[in-house]
C-alpha positions as CSV (number, residue, x, y, z in Angstrom):
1,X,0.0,0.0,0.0
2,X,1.0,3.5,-1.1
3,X,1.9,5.9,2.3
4,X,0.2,8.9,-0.1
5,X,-2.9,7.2,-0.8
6,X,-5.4,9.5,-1.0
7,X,-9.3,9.3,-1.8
8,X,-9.8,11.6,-5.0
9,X,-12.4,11.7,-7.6
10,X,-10.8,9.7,-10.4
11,X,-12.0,11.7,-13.5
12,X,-10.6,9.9,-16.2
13,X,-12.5,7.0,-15.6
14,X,-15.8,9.2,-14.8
15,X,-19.4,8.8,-15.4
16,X,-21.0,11.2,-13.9
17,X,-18.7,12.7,-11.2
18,X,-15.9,10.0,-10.7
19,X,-16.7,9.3,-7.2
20,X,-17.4,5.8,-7.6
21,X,-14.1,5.2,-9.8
22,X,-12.4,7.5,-6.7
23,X,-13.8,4.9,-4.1
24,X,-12.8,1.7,-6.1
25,X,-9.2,3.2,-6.5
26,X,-8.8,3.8,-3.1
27,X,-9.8,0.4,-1.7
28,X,-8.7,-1.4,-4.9
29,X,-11.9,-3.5,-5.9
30,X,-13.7,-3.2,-9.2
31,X,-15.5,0.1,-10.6
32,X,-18.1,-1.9,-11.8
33,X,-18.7,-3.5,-8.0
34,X,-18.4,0.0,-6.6
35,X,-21.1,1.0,-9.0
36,X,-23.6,-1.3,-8.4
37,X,-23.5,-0.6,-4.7
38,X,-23.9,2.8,-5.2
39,X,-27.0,2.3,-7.7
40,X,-28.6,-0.5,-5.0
41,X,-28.2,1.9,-2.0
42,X,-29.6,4.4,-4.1
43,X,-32.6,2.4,-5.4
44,X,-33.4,0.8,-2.3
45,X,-32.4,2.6,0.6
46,X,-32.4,6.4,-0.9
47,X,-29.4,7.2,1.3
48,X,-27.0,6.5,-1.4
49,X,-27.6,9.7,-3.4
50,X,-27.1,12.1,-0.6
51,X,-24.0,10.9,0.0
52,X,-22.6,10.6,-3.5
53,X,-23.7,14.2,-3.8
54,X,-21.7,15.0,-0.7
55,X,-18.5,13.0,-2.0
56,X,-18.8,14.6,-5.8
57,X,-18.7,18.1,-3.6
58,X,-15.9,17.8,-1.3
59,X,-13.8,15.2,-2.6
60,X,-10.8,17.1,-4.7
61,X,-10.5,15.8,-8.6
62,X,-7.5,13.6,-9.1
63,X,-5.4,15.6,-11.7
């Protein structure tokens, strides 16, 4: 493990905001995986959006 590991949006591999490529970067799992918690928790237990929308505001763009 890197000593400057960081959580950044990754916004070369974006979608919308690259919060969710951020997140799978940091904790080196799968976009795809990251993704598809992020739609479920959003779908099913609505808290999901809130705090992607908090990440996508206060999480600094990996340049």
């Amino acid at each position: 493990m890197r000593k400057d590991k960081r959580l950044k949006r990754n916004v070369a591999n974006k979608i919308l905001g690259g919060v969710c490529s951020g997140l799978a970067d940091y904790f080196d799992i799968d976009v795809v995986l990251v993704r598809a918690i992020v739609a479920s928790s959003i779908l099913f237990a609505g808290v999901g959006l809130g705090l992607y929308i908090i990440l996508w505001l206060f999480l600094p763009e990996e340049l």
